[in-house]
C-alpha atoms as a printed R data frame, in Angstrom:
    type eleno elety resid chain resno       x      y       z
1   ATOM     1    CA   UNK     A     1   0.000  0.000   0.000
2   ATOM     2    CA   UNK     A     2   1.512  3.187  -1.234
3   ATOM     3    CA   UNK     A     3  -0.295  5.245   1.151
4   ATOM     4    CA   UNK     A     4   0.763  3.166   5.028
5   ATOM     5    CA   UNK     A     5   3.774  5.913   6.126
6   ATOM     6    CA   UNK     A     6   0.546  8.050   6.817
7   ATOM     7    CA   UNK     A     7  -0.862  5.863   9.485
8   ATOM     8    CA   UNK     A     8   1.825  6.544  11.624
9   ATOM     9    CA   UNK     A     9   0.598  9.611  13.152
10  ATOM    10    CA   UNK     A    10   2.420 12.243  11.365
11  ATOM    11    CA   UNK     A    11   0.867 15.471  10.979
12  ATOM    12    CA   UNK     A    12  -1.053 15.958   7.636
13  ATOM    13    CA   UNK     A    13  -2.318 19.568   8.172
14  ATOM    14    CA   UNK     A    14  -0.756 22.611   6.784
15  ATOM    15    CA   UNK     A    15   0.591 25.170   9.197
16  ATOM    16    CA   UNK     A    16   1.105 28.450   9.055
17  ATOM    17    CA   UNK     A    17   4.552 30.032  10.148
18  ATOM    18    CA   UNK     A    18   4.971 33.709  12.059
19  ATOM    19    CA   UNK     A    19   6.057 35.344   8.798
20  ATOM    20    CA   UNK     A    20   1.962 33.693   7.179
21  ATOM    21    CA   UNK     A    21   4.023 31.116   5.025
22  ATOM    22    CA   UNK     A    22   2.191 27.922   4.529
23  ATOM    23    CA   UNK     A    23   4.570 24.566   5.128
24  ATOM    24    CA   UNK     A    24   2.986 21.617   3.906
25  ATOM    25    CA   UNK     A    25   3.310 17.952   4.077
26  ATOM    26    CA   UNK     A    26   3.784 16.307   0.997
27  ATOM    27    CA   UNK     A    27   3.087 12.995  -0.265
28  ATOM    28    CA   UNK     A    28   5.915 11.771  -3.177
29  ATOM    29    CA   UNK     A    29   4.819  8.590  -4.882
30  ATOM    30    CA   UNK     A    30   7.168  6.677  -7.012
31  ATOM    31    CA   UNK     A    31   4.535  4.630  -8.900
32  ATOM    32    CA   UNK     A    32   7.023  2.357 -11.238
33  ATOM    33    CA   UNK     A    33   7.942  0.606  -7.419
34  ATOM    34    CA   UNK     A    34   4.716  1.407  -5.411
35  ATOM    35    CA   UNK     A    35   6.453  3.035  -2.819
36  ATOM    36    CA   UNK     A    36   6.104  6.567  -1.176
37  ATOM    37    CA   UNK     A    37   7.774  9.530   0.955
38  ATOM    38    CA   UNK     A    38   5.875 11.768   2.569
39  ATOM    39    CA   UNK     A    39   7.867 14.693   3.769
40  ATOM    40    CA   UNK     A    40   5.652 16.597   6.754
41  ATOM    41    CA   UNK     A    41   7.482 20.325   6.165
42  ATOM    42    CA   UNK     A    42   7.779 21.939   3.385
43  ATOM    43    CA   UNK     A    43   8.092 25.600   2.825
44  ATOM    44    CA   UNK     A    44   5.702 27.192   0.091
45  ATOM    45    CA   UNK     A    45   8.443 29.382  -1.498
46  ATOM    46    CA   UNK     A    46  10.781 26.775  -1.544
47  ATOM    47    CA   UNK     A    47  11.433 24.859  -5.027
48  ATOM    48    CA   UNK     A    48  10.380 21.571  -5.360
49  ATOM    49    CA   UNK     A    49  13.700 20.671  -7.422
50  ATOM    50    CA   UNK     A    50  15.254 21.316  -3.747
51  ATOM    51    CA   UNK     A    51  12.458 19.111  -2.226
52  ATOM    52    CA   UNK     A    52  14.097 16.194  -5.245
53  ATOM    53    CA   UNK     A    53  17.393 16.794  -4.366
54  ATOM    54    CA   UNK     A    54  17.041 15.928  -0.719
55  ATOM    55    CA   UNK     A    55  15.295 12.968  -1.589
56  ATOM    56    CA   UNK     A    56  18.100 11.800  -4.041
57  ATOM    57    CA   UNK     A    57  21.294 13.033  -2.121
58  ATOM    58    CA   UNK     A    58  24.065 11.164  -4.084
59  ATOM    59    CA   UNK     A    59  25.843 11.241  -0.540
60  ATOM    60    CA   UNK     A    60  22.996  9.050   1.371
61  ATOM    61    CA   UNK     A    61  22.324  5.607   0.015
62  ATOM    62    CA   UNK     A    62  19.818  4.819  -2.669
63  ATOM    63    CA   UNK     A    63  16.411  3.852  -1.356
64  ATOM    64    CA   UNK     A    64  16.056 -0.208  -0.886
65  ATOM    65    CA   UNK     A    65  13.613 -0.261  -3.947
66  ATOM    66    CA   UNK     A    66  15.883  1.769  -6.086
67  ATOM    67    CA   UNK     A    67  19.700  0.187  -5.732
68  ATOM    68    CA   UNK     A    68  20.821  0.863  -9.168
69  ATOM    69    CA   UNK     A    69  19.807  4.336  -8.609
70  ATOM    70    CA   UNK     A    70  18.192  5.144 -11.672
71  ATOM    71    CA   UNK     A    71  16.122  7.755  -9.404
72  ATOM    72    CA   UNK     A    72  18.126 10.777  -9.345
73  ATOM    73    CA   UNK     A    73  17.621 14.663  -9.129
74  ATOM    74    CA   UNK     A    74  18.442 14.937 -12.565
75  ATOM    75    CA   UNK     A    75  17.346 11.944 -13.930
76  ATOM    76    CA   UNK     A    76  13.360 12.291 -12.710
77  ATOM    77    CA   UNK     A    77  10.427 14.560 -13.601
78  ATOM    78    CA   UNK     A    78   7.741 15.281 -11.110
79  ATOM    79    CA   UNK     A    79   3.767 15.467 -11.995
80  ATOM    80    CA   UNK     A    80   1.105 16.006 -10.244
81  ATOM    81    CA   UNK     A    81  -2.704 14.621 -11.439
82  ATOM    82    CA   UNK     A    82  -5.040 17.656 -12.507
83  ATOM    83    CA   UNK     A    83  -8.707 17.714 -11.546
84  ATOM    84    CA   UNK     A    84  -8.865 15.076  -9.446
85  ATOM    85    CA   UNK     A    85 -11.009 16.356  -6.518
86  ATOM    86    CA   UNK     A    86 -13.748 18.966  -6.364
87  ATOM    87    CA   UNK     A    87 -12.854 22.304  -5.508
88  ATOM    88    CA   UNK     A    88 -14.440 22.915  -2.090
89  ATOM    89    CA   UNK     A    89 -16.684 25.803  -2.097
90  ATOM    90    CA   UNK     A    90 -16.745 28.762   0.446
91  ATOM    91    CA   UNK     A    91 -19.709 29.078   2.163
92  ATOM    92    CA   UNK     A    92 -22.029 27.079   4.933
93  ATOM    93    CA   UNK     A    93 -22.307 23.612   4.362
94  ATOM    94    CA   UNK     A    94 -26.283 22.720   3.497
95  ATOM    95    CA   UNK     A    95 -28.098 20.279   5.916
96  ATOM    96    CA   UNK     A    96 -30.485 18.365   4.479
97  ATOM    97    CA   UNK     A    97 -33.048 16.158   6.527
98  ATOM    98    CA   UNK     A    98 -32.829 12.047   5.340
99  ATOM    99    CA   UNK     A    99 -36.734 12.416   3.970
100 ATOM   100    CA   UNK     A   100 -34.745 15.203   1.896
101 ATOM   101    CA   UNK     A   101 -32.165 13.215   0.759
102 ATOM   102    CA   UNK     A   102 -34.190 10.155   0.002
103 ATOM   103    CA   UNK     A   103 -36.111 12.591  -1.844
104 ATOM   104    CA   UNK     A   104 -33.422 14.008  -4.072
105 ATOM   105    CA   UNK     A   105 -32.252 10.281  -5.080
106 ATOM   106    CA   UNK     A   106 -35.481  9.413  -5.690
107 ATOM   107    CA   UNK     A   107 -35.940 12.281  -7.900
108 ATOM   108    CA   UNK     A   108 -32.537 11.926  -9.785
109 ATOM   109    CA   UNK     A   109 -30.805 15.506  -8.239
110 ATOM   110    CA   UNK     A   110 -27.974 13.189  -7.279
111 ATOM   111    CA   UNK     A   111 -26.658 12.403 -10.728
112 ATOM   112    CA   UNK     A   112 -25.722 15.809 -11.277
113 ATOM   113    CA   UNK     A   113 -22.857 15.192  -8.951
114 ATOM   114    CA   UNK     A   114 -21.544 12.003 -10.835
115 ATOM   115    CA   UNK     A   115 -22.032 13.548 -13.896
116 ATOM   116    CA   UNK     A   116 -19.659 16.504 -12.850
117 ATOM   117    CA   UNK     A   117 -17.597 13.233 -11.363
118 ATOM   118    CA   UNK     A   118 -17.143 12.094 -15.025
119 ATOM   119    CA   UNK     A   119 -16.531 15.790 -16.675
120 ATOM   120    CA   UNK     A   120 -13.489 15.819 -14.464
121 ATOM   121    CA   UNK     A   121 -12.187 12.528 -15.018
122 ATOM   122    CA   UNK     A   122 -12.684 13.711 -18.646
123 ATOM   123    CA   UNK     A   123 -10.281 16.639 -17.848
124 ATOM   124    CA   UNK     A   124  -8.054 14.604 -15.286
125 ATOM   125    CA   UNK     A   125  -4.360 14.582 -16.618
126 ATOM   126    CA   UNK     A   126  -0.783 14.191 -15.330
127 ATOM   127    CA   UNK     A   127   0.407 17.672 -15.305
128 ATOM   128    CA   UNK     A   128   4.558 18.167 -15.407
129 ATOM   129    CA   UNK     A   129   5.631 20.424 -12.788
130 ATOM   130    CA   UNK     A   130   8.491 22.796 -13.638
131 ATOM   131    CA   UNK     A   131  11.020 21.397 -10.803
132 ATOM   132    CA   UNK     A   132  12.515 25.440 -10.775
133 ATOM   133    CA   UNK     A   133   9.149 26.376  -9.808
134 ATOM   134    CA   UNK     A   134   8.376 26.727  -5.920
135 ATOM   135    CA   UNK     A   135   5.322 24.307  -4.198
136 ATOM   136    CA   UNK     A   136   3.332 27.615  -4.004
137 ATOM   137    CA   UNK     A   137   3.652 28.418  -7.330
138 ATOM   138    CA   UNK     A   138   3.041 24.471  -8.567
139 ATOM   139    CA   UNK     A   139   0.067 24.146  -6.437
140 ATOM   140    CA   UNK     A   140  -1.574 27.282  -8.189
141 ATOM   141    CA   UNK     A   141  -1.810 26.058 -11.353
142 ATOM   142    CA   UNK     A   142  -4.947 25.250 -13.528
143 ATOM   143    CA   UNK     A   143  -7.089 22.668 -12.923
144 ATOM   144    CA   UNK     A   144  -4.521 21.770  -9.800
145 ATOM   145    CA   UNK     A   145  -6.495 21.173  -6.216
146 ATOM   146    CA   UNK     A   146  -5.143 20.273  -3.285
147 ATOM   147    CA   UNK     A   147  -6.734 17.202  -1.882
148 ATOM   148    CA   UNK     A   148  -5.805 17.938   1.774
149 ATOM   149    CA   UNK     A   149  -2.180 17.779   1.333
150 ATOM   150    CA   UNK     A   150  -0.132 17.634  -2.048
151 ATOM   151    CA   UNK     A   151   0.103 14.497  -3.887
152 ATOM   152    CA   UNK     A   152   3.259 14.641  -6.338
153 ATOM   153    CA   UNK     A   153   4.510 11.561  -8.629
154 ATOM   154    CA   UNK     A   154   8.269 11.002  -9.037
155 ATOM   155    CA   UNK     A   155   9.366  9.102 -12.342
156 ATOM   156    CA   UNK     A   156  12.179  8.547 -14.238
157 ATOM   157    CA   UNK     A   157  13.002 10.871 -17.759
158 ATOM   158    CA   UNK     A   158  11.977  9.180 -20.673
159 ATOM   159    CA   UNK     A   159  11.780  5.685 -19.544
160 ATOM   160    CA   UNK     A   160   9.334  3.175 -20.890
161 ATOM   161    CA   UNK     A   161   7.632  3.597 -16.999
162 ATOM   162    CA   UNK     A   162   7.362  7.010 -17.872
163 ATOM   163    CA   UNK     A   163   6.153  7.156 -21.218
164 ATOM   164    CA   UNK     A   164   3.364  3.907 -20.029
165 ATOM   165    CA   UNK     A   165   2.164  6.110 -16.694
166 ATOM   166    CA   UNK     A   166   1.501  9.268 -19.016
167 ATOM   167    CA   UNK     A   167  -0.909  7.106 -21.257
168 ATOM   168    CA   UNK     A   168  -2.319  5.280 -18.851
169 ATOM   169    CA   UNK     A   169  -3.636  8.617 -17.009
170 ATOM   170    CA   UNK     A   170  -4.301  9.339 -13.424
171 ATOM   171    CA   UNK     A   171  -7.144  6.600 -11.432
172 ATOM   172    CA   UNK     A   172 -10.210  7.186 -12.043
173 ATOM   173    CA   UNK     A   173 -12.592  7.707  -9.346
């Protein structure tokens, strides 16, 4: 399970720091090995290419899934999957009574939220982030929402892994 470092208690909120910078945790998959890092702090106006080259410090050892270290800062890109959750509106959240709820299925109202489901998947896409860029900048860009935390995927430059991940698209829902 890709996701089982998270169980462990870490923190998985943003915080804010004195200065209003937001430090996030961030969740780096490495899909080609099913494996994972999630890093708990890291600063919005720092660049994720710095984020990469801690992670692939030629002075530490390689990671025990990757001995012939073929994941390197220079050798990977990073993407992260576009339109993947719903953007969550401002605003109070509406209550709505079960006899109201039973009502709306019965009456159909629901679809309209599965068929906005499917539009998205329609639109979902891996996205390449510019590794020069900061995580502020990367997490403001179109059709990019962050679903709690950022989710970013790690895979080696023009490998056959790569080139199979891209046209096999993000999960669907």
């Amino acid at each position: 399970m890709i996701y089982q470092g998270l169980a462990g208690g870490q923190n998985v909120d943003p915080t804010v720091d004195a200065e209003g910078h937001v430090h996030w945790p961030v969740l780096m998959i490495y899909d080609e090995f099913d494996q994972s890092d999630f890093i708990q702090d890291v600063h919005e106006l720092s660049a994720v290419e710095e984020t990469v080259s801690l992670l692939f410090d030629p002075s530490q050892p390689p990671p025990d899934w990757d001995p012939e270290r073929k994941y390197t800062a220079a050798s990977v890109r990073v993407y992260f999957a576009s339109h993947q959750c719903k953007v969550l509106s401002k605003g109070k959240k509406k209550v709505q009574s079960d006899e109201d709820f039973i009502g709306s299925l019965l009456s159909g109202s629901e679809r309209k939220g599965a068929e906005d489901d499917y539009a998205r998947a329609d639109k979902s896409a891996y996205v390449e982030v510019d590794l020069s860029k900061t995580l502020g900048e990367c997490l403001l860009q179109d059709g990019h929402v962050v679903p709690g935390f950022p989710v970013l995927h790690v895979v080696v430059r023009d490998s056959v892994f790569e080139r199979h991940f891209l046209a096999k698209g993000p999960a669907e829902f």
